[in-house]
N, C-alpha and C positions, 0 to 999 in steps of 0.2 A: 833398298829398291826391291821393289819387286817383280821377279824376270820369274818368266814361264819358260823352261825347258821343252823344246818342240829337239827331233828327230826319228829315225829309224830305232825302233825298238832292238835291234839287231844291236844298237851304242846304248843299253839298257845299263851297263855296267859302268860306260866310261859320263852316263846321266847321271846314275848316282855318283860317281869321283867328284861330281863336279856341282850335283846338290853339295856334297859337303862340303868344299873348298868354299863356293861362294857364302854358306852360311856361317862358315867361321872368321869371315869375312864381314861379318853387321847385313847378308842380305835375305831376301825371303825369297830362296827358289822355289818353281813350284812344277814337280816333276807328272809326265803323264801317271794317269792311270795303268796300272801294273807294270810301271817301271822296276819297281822294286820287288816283285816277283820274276820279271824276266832276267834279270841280274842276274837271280839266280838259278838257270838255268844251266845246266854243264853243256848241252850244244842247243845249237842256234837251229839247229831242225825242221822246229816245229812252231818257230814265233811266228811266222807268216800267217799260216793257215789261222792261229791261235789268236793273234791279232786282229785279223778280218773278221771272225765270228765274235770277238770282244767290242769290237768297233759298233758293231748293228747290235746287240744285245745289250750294250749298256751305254746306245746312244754317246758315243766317245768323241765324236768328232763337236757335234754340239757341246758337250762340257767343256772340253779344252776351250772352244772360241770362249767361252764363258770365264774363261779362267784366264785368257789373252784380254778379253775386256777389263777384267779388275788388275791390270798390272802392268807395269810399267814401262817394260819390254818384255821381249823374248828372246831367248839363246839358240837358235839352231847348231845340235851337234852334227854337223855333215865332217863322219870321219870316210874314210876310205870305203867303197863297195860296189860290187861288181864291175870291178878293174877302174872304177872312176875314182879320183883322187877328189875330196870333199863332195862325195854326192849328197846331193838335194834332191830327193823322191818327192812323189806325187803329194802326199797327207804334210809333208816340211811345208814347200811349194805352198800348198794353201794357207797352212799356217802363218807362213810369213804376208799374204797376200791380206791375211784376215790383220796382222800387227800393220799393216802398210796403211790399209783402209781406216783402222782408228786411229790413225798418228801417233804410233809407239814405236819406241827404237828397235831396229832390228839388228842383231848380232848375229856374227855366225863365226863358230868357233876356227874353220879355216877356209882358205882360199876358196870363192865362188868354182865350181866346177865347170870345164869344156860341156854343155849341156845343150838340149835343141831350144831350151828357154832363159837360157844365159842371160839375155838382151833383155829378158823380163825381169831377173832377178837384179841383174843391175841398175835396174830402173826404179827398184825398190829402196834405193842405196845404202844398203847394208853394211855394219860396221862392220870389216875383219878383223879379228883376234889374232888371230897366226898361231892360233894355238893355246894362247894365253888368257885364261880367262880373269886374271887381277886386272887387268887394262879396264873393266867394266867400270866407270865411275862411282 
């Protein structure tokens, strides 16, 4: 199967843990753009800023949808951040709204998050993992 990895670049690390699980697994993840540069970042500093000027320079949010159209699902890593327990930021949010809109499965590696758009994302009805990304079919 082929699942597109959507979240916070900030879970740059725990993206790649988890390209490679699912690939040794028979599937074809398919991780953002400078995932695997943020990875290796020793602090988180400076992915925001670095991310928003990536995003408009190399047209990133269009690829990805492009990369969500050729595949099968998507994975949202919503780990922990800014005191929210599975957050779901703004650019996930959409992502999952773009898997919703062409009838692909949507995953999310844990619990839906307390959020002011909760009601939308359950609306979306997203598989939970609990953590587990082997549960993927």
């Amino acid at each position: 199967m082929e699942i597109v990895i959507c979240g916070s670049m900030t879970a740059a690390k725990e993206m790649v843990a988890i390209e490679k699980t699912l690939r040794e697994h028979g599937h074809n993840p398919v991780l953002p753009e400078f995932a695997h540069e943020y990875a290796t970042m020793e602090t988180l500093d400076g992915v925001h800023a670095e991310s928003a000027k990536n995003k408009i320079k190399h047209d990133l949010i269009r690829k990805h949808y492009e990369k969500i159209k050729k595949s099968d699902a998507i994975l949202v890593v919503n780990i922990e951040r800014k005191g929210i327990l599975g957050y779901i930021g703004g650019n996930s949010f959409l992502e999952m709204g773009f898997a919703h809109v062409l009838n692909k499965s949507v995953y999310v590696l844990h619990d839906i998050p307390e959020v002011s758009y909760h009601d939308e994302i359950i609306a979306m009805n997203p598989i939970v993992l609990h953590g587990d990304v082997l549960i993927i079919a």
